[in-house]
C-alpha positions as CSV (number, residue, x, y, z in Angstrom):
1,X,-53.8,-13.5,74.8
2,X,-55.1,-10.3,75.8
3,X,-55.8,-7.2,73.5
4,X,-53.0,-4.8,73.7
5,X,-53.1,-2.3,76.3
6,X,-53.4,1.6,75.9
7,X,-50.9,3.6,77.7
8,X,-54.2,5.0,79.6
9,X,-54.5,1.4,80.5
10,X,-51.5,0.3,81.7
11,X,-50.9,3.1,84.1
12,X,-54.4,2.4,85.9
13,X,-53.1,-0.9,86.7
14,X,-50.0,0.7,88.5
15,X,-49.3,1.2,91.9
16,X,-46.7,4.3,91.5
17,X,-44.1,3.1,94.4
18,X,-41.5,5.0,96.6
19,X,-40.4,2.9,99.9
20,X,-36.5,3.5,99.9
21,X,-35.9,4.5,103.5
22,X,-34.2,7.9,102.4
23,X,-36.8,9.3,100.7
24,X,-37.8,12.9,101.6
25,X,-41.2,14.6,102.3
26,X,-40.2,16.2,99.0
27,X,-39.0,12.6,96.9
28,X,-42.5,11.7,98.4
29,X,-44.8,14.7,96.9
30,X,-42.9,14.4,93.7
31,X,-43.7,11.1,93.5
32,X,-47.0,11.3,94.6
33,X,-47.8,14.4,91.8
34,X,-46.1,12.4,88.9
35,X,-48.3,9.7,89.7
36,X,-51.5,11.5,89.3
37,X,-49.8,13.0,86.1
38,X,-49.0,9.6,84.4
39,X,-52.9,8.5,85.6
40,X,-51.9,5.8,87.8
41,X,-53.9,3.9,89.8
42,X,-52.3,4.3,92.8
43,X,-49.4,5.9,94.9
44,X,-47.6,3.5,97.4
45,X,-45.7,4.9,100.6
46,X,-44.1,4.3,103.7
47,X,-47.0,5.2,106.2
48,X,-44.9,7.8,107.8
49,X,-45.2,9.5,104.3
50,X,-49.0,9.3,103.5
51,X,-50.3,12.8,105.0
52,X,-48.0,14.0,102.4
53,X,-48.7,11.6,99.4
54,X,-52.6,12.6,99.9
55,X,-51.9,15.7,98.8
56,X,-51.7,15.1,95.1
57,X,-55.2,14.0,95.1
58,X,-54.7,10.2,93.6
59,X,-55.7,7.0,96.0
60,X,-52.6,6.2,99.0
61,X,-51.3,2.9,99.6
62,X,-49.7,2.5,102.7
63,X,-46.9,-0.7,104.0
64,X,-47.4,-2.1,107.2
65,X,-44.9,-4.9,108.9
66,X,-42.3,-3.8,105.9
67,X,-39.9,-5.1,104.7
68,X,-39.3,-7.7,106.9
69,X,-42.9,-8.8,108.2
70,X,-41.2,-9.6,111.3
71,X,-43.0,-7.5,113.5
72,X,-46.1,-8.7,115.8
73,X,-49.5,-8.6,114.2
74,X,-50.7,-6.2,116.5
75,X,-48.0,-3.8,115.4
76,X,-48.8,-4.4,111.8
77,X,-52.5,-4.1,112.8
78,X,-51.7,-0.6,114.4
79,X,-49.8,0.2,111.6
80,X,-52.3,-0.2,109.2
81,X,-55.1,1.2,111.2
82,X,-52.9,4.8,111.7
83,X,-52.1,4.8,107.9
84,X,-55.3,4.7,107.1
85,X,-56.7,7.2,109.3
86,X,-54.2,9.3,107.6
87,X,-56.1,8.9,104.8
88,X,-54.7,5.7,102.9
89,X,-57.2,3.9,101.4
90,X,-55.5,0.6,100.6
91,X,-52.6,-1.4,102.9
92,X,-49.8,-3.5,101.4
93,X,-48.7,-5.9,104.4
94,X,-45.9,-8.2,104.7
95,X,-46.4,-11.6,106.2
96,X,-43.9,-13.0,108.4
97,X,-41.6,-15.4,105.9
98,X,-40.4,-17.7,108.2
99,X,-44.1,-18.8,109.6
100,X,-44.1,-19.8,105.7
101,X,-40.7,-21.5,105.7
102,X,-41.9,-23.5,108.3
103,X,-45.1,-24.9,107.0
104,X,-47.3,-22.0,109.4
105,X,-49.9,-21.3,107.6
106,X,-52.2,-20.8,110.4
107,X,-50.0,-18.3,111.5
108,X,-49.5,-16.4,108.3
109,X,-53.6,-16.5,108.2
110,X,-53.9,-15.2,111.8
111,X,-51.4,-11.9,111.2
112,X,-53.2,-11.4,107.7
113,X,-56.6,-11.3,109.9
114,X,-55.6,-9.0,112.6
115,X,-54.5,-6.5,109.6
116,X,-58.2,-7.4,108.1
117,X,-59.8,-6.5,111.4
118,X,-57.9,-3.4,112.2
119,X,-58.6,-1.7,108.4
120,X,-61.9,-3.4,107.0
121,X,-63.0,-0.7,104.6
122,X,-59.6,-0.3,103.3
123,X,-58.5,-2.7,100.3
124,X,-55.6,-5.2,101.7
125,X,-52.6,-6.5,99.8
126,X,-50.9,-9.4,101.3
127,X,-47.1,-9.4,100.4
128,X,-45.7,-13.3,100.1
129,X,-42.4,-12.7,98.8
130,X,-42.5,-15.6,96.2
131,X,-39.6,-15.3,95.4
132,X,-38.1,-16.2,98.6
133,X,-40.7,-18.9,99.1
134,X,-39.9,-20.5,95.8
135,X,-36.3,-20.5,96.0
136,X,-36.2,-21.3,99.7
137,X,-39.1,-24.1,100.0
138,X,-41.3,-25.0,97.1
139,X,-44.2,-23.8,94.9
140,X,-47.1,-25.5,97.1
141,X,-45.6,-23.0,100.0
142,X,-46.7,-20.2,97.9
143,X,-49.9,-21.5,97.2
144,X,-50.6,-22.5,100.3
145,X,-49.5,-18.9,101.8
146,X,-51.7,-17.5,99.1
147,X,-54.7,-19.8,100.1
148,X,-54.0,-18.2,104.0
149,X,-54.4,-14.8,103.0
150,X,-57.3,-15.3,100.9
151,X,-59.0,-17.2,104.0
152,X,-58.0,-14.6,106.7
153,X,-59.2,-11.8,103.8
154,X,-57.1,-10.3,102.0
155,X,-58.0,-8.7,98.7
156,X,-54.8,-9.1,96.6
157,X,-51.7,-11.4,97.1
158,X,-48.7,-9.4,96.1
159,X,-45.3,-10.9,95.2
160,X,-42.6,-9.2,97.3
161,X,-41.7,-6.0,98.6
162,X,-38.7,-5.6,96.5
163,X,-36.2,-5.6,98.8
164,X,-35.4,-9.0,99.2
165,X,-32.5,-10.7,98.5
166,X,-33.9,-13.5,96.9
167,X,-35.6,-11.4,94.0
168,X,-38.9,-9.7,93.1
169,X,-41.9,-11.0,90.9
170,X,-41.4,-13.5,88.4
171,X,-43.9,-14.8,85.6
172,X,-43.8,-18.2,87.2
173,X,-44.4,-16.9,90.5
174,X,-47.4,-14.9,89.5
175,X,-48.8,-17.6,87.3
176,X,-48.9,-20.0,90.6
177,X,-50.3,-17.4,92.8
178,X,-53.0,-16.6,90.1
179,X,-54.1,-20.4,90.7
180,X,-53.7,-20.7,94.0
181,X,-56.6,-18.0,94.5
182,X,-58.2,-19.1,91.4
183,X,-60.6,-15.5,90.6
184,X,-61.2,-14.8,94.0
185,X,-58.1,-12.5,94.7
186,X,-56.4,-9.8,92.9
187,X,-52.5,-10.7,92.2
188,X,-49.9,-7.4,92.5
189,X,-47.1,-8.0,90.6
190,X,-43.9,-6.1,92.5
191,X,-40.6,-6.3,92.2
192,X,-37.9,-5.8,89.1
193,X,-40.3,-4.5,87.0
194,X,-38.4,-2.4,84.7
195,X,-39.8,-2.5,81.0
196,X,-43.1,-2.8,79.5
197,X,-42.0,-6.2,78.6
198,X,-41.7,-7.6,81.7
199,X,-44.7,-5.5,82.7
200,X,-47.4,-7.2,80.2
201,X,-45.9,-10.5,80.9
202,X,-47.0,-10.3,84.5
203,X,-50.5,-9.2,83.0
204,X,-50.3,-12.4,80.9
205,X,-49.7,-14.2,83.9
206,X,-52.5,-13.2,85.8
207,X,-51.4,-10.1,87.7
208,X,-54.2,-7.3,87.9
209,X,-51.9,-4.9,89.5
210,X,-48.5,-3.7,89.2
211,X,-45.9,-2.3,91.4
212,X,-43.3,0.0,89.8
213,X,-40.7,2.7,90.8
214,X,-40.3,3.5,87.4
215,X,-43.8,3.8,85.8
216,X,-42.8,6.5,83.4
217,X,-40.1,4.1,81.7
218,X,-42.6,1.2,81.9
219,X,-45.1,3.3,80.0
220,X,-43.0,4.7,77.5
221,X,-41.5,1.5,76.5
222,X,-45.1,0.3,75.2
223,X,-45.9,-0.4,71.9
């Protein structure tokens, strides 16, 4: 059991998130100045939206292949390189689902490396959507996508981008992936997270990161 978190804490964990598709240059900037003001680790964007994000003054995240992760690894590559030029220092990709379905994990480890190649100062967060994966296949598909990513170099395996049908993070989703990579990657915990119940439970579980839309709620729910 870990020792209770400080608010302080909690929020430098979080990756302060905005991705709907109608969000504005000014949803964007809100968001982006609320997360410096709650002291979160991290704002999260589309990468259309990170010249704006940047000018809060609190580390970018960008997406790249989102939210399907159906797009070709050289797009997701390019993607990522252009976000980053734009100043984001950290890239949140999505693999493509179906190469996992289907037992691929050479492919998922090739597009994770061509996004590895194209951004190698920047950290790199490898989106799995377990859910998917777990309900859809089984859990050794998730561990094996998570070995893939931590092979081709990714930095953290994150659980889903939250707009998947199937669901968002689970404790039993992050607990796997935290195994699968066994120290050696960082785990994001993304999707549904709504309290600071559910929030420390994913911490229990291994996550080191957390992706939430609704950080203040999540930090004034703590105890």
């Amino acid at each position: 059991m870990r020792a209770p978190l400080t608010r302080k804490e909690l929020a430098g964990l979080v990756d302060h998130t905005l991705l709907k598709p109608e969000a504005t240059a000014a949803d964007v900037a809100a968001v982006a100045a609320e997360a410096a003001e709650l002291g979160a680790y991290a704002v999260c964007v589309s990468p259309s939206m990170v010249p704006i994000a940047i000018g809060a003054g609190v580390r970018v995240a960008a997406v790249a292949g989102f939210p399907s992760g159906k797009h070709l690894s050289a797009v997701k590559a390019q993607e990522a390189e252009l976000a980053v030029a734009a100043g984001a220092s950290e890239v949140d990709m999505v693999i493509d689902i179906g190469a996992a379905l289907a037992g691929d994990f050479a492919a998922v480890r090739s597009d994770v490396a061509a996004v590895r190649a194209a951004v190698p100062a920047a950290v790199l967060k490898v989106i799995v959507e377990s859910a998917a994966l777990l309900r859809l296949r089984d859990a050794d598909t998730l561990v094996q996508v998570c070995r893939a990513a931590a092979e081709a170099g990714a930095d953290l395996v994150k659980t889903s981008t939250g707009f998947h049908p199937a669901g968002g993070a689970s404790v039993h989703a992050v607990a796997l992936m935290a195994d699968a990579v066994g120290g050696r990657l960082g785990i994001k915990a993304s999707g549904g997270i709504r309290t600071a119940t559910d929030a420390l439970a994913m911490l229990e579980a291994g996550a080191t990161r957390l992706g939430l839309s609704g950080t203040r709620a999540v930090l004034d729910g703590l105890r």
